[in-house]
DOTOR-331931 format. One record per atom (N, C-alpha, C, CB): residue in three letters; atom name; x, z, y. Coordinates in steps of 0.2 Angstrom, whole numbers, plus 5000, padded with zeros to 4 digits. Glycine has a CB too. Layout:
<"ala","CA",<X,Z,Y>> ...
% end
This chain:
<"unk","N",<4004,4364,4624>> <"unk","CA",<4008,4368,4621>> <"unk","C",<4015,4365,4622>> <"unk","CB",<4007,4369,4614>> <"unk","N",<4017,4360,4621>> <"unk","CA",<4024,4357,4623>> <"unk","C",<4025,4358,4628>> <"unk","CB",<4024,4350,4622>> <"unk","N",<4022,4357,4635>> <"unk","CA",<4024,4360,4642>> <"unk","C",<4025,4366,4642>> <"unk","CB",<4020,4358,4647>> <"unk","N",<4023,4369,4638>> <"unk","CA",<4025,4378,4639>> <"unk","C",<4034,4376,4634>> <"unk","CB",<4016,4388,4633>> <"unk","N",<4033,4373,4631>> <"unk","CA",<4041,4373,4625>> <"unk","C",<4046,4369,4632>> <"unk","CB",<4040,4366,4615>> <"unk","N",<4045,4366,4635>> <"unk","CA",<4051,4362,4639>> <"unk","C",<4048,4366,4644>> <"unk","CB",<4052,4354,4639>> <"unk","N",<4046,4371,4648>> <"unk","CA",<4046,4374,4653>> <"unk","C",<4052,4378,4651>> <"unk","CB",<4039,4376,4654>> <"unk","N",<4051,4382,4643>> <"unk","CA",<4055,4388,4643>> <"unk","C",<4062,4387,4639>> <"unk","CB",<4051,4393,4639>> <"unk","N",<4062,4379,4638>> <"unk","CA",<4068,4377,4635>> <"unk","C",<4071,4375,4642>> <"unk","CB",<4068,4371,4628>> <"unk","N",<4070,4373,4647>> <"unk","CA",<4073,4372,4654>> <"unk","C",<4076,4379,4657>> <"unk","CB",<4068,4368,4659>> <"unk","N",<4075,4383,4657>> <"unk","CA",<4077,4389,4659>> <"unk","C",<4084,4390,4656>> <"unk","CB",<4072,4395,4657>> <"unk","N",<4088,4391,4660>> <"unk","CA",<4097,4394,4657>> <"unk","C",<4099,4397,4653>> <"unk","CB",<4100,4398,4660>> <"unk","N",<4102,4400,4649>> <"unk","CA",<4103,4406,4644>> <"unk","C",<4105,4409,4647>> <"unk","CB",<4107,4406,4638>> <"unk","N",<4103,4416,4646>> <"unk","CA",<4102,4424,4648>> <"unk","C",<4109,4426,4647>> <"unk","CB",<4095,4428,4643>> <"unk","N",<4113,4430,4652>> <"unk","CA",<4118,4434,4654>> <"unk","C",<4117,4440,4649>> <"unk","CB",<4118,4437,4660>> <"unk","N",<4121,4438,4645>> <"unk","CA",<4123,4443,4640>> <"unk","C",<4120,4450,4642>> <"unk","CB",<4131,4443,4638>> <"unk","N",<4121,4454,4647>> <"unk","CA",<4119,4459,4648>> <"unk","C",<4110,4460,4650>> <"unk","CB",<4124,4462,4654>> <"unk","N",<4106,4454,4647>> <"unk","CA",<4100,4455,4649>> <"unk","C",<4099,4455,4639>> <"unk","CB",<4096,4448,4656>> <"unk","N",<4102,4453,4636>> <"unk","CA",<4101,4455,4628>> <"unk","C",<4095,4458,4627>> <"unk","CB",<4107,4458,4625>> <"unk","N",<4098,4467,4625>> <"unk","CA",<4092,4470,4625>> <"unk","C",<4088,4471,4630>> <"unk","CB",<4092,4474,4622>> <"unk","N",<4088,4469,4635>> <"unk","CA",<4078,4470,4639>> <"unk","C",<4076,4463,4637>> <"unk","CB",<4077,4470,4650>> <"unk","N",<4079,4456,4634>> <"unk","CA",<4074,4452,4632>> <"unk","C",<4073,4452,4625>> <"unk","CB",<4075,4447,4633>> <"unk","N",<4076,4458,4623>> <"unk","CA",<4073,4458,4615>> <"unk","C",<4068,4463,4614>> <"unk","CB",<4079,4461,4609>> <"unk","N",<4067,4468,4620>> <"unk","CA",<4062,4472,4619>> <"unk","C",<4055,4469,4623>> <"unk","CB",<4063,4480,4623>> <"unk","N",<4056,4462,4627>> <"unk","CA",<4052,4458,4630>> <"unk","C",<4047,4455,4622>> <"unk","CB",<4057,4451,4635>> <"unk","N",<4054,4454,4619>> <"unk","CA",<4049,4449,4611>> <"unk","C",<4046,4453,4608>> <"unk","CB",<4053,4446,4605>> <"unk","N",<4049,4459,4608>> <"unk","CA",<4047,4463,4604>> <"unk","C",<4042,4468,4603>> <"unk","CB",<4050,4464,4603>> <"unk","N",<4043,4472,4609>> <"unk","CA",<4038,4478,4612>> <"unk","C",<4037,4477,4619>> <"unk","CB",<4041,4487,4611>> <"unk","N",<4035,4472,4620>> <"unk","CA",<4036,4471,4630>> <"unk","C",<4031,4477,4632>> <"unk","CB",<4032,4461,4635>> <"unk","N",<4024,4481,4630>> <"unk","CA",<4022,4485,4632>> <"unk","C",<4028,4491,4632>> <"unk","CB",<4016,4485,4628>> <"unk","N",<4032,4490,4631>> <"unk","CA",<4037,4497,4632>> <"unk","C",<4041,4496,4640>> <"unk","CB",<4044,4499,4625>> <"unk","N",<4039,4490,4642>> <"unk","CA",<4045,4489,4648>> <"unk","C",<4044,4492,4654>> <"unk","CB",<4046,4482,4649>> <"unk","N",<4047,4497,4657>> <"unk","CA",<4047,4499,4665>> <"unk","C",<4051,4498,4667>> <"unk","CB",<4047,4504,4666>> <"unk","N",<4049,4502,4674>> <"unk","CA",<4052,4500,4681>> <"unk","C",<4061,4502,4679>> <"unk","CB",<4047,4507,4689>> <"unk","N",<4063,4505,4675>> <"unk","CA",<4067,4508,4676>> <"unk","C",<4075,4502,4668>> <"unk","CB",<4062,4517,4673>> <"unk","N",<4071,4499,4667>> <"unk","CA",<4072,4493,4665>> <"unk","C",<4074,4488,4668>> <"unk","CB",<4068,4491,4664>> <"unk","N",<4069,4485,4673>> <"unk","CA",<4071,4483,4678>> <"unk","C",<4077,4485,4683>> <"unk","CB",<4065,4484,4681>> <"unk","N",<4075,4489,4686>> <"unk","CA",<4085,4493,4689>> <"unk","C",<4089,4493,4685>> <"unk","CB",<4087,4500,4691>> <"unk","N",<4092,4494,4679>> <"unk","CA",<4095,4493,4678>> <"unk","C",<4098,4487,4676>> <"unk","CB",<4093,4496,4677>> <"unk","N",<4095,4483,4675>> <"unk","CA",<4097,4477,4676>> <"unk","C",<4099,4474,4683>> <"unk","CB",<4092,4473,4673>> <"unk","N",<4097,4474,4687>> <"unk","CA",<4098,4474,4693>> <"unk","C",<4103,4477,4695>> <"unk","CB",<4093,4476,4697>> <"unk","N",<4106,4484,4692>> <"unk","CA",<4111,4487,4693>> <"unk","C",<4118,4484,4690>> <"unk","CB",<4109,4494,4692>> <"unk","N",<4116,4481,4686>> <"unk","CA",<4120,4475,4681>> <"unk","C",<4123,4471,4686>> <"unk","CB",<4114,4469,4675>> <"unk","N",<4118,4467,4691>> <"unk","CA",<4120,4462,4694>> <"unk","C",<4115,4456,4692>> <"unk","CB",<4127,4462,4693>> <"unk","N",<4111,4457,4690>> <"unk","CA",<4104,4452,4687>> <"unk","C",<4099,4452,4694>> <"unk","CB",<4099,4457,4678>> <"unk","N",<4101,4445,4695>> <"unk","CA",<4095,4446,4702>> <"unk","C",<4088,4446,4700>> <"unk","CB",<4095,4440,4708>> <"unk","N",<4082,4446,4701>> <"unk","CA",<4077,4447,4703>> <"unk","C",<4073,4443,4701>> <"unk","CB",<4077,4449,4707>> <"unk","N",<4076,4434,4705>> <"unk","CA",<4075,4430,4701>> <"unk","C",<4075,4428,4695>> <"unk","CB",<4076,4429,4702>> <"unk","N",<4082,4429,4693>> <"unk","CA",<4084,4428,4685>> <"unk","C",<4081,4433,4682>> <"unk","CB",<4092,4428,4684>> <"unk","N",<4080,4439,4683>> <"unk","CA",<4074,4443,4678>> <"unk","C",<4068,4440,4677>> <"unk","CB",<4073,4450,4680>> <"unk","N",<4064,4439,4681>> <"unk","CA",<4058,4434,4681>> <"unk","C",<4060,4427,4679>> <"unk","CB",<4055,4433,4690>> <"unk","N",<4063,4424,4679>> <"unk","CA",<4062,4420,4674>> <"unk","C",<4066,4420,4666>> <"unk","CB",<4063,4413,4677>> <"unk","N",<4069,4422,4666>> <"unk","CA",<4069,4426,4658>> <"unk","C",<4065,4429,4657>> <"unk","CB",<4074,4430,4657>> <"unk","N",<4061,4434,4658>> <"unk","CA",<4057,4437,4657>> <"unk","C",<4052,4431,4654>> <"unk","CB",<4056,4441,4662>> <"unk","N",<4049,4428,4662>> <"unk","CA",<4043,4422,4658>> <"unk","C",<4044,4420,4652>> <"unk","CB",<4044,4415,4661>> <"unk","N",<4051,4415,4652>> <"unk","CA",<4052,4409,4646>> <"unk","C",<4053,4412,4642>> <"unk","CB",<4058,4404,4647>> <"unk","N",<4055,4420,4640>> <"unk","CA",<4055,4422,4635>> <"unk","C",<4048,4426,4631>> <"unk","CB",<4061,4424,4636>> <"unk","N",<4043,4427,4634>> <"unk","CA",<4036,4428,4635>> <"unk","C",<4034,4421,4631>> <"unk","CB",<4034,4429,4645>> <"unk","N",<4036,4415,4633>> <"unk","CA",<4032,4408,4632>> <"unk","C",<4037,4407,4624>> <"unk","CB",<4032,4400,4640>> <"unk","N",<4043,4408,4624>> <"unk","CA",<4045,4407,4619>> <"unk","C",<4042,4413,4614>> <"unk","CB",<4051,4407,4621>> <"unk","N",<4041,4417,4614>> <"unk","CA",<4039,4420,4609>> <"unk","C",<4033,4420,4609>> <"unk","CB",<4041,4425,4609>> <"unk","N",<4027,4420,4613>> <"unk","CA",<4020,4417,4611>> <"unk","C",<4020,4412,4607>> <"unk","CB",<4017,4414,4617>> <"unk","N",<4022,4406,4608>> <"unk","CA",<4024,4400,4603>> <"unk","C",<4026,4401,4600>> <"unk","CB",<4027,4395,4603>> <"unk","N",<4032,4406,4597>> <"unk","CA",<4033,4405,4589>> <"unk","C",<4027,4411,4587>> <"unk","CB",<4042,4408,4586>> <"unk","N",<4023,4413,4587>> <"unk","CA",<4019,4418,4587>> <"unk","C",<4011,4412,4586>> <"unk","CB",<4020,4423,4594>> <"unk","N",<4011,4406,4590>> <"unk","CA",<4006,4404,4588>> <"unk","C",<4007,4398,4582>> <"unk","CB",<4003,4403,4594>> <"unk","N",<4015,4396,4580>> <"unk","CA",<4015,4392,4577>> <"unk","C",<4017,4394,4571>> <"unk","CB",<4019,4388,4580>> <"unk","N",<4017,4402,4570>> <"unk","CA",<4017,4405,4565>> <"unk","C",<4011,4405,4561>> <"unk","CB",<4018,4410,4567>> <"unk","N",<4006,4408,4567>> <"unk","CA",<3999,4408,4565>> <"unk","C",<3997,4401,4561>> <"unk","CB",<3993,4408,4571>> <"unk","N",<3998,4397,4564>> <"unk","CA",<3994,4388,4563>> <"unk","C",<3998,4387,4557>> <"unk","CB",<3997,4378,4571>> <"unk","N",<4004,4388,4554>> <"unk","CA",<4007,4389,4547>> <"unk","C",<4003,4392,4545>> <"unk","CB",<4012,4392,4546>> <"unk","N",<4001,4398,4544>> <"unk","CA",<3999,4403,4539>> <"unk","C",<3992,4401,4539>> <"unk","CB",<4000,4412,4541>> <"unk","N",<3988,4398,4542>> <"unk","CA",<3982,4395,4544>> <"unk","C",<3979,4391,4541>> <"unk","CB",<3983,4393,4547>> <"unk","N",<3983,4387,4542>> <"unk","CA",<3985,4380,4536>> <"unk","C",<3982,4374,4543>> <"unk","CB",<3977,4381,4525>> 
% end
């Protein structure tokens, strides 16, 4: 678990204009389409940088999701 936390804390901070496609990543990623994608792209967000914002922010919110659980868990 720690190597997924410093995998997704080594990644850059996200260009302001990728805000809400990574808040719908945390939140409702099942809503995300192709059309998502271009537009961010049309932003000027390369392709790379969406893929790994996407990732790290995928692993970042799994882990608070699983460290939530292990709380409530006990």
């Amino acid at each position: 678990m720690e190597d997924l936390r410093e995998i997704a804390a080594s990644v850059e901070p996200a260009p302001a204009a990728m805000e809400p496609y990574l808040t719908k990543v945390r939140t409702r990623a099942y809503t995300v389409v192709d059309a998502d994608i271009e537009q961010l792209k049309a932003a000027g967000v390369s392709e790379d940088e969406i893929f790994e914002q996407t990732v790290a922010t995928a692993i970042r919110e799994g882990v608070r999701r699983y460290d939530a659980a292990m709380v409530a868990i006990g």
